[in-house]
C-alpha positions in Angstrom: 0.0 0.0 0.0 1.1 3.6 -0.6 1.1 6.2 2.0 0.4 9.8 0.0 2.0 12.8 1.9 0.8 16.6 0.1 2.1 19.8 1.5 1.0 23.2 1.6 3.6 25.4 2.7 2.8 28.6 5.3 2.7 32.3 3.8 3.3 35.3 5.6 -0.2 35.7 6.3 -0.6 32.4 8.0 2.2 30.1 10.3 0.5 26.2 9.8 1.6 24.1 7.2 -1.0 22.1 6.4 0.1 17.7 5.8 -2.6 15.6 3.4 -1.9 12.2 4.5 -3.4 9.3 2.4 -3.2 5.6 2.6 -2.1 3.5 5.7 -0.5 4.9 8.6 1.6 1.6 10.0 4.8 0.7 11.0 6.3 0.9 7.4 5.6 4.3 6.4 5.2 6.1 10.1 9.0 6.8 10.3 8.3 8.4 6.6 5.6 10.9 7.7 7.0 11.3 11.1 10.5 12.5 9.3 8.6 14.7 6.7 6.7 16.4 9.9 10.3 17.4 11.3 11.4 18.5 8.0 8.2 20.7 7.8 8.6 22.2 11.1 12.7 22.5 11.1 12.1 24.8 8.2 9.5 27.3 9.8 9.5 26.2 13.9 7.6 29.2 14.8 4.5 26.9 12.5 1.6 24.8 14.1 0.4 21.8 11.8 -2.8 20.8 10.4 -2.9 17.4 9.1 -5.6 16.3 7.1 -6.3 12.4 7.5 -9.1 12.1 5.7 -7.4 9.7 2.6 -6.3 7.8 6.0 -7.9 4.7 5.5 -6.1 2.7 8.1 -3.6 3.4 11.2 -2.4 1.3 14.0 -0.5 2.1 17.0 2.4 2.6 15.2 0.9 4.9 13.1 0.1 7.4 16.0 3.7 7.7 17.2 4.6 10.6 14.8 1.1 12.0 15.9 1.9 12.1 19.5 5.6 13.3 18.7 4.4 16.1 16.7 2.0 17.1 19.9 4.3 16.7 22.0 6.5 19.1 20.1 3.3 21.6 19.0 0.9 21.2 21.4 -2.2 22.9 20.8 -0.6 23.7 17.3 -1.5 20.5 16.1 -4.8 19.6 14.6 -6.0 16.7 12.9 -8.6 17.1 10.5 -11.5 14.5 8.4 -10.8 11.8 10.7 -12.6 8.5 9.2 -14.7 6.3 11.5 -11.9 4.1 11.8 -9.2 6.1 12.5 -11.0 7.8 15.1 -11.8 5.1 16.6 -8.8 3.7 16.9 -7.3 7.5 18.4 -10.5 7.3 21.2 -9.8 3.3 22.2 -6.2 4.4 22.6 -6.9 7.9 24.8 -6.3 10.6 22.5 -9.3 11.8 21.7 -9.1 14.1 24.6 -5.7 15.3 23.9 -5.3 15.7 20.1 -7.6 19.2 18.7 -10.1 17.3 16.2 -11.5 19.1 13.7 -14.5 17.9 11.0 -13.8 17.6 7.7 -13.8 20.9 5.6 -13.3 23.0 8.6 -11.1 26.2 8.4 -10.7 27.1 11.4 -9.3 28.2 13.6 -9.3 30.9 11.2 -9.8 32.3 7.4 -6.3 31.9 6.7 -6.0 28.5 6.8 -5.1 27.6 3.0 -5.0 23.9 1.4 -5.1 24.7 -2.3 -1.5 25.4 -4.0 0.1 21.6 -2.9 3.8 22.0 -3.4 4.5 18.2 -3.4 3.6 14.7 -2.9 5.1 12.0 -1.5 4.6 8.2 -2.1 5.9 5.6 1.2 5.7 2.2 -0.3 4.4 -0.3 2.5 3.3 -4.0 1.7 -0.4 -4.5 1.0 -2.0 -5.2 4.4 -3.4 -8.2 2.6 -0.5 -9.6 1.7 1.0 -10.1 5.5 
């Protein structure tokens, strides 16, 4: 399976970059958004994060380590957006619900300047087919 990674990089008028993430979020290609995140924020760290997981259409426990290190390192600058059923289910069975700023899908807030059109790049992570394990 492919993991699908789509920036947006922050303008002057607004400080998030905002992360696209599509595919399955697992122990092969968690270390591969988890590195782009620190890329993202080494190259503005005054900017929060949105991440859009709506194309997520499967994540494990694995797959919420980069989530938790990016809020440990944000904070309230993190927000996850267009969670699917089963992704937020698995974040509420594991105790993050509480902690991680949920938003619903096509939300721009917390303000008008969030942006997602002008993508700059994507990025494919290669992971085996979870039917093939």
């Amino acid at each position: 399976m492919v993991l699908t990674l789509a920036t947006s990089s922050p303008s002057m008028a607004w400080t998030y970059w905002v992360l696209a993430v599509a595919g399955e979020l697992d122990d092969a290609t968690a270390p591969g958004l988890g590195a782009r995140m620190a890329r993202l924020l080494g190259s503005n760290p005054r900017a929060g994060l949105l991440l859009d997981l709506g194309g997520v259409t499967f994540i494990d426990c694995a797959g919420l380590r980069p989530l938790v290190q990016a809020h440990r390192r944000l904070g309230e600058q993190l927000y996850l957006r267009s969670l699917r059923r089963a992704v937020l289910k698995v974040v509420d069975l594991v105790g993050l619900a509480n902690v991680f700023q949920i938003l619903p899908a096509g939300t721009s807030w917390p303000d008008a300047t969030w942006r997602t059109e002008g993508v700059a790049r994507s990025y494919e992570l290669s992971t085996p087919s979870r039917n093939a394990r």
